[in-house]
C-alpha positions in Angstrom: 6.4 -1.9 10.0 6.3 1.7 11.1 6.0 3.4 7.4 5.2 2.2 4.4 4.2 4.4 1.4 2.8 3.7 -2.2 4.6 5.9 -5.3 2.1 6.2 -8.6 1.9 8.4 -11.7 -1.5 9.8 -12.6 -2.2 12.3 -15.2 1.8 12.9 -15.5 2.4 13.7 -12.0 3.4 11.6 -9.2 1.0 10.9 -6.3 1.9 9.1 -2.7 0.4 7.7 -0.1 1.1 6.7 3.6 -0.1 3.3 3.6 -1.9 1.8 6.9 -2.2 3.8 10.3 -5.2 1.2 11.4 -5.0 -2.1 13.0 -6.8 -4.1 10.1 -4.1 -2.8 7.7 -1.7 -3.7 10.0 -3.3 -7.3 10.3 -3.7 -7.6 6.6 0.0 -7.0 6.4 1.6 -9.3 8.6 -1.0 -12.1 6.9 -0.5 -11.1 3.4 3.2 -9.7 3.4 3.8 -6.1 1.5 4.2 -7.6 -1.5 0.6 -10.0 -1.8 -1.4 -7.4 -0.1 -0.1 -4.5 -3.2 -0.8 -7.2 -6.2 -4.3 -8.1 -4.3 -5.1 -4.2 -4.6 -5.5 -3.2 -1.2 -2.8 -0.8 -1.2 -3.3 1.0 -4.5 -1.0 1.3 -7.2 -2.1 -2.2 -9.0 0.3 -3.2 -12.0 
C-alpha cells in the first residue's frame, strides 16, 4: 500500500490525513486489513 488517506468533517470543514509512513503502521495493516484497523480506531475517523 503506498497511500492511504483518512477523509473526516470537524466543526463543518473537512480534515485529511496521510495515513502510515512507519513500519508498525505498515505491520498493523497487512495484519488487520484497512478496513479492521479504521473500525479498531487506529486510523482515526471512528464511526
Amino acid at each position: 500500500m503506498k497511500e492511504l488517506r483518512t477523509v473526516e468533517k470537524k466543526a463543518g470543514s473537512t480534515e485529511v490525513k496521510k495515513v502510515g509512513g512507519n513500519k508498525q503502521m505498515a505491520d498493523a495493516l497487512k495484519s488487520l486489513g484497512v478496513g479492521e484497523a479504521w473500525y479498531a480506531g487506529h486510523l482515526g475517523g471512528v464511526p
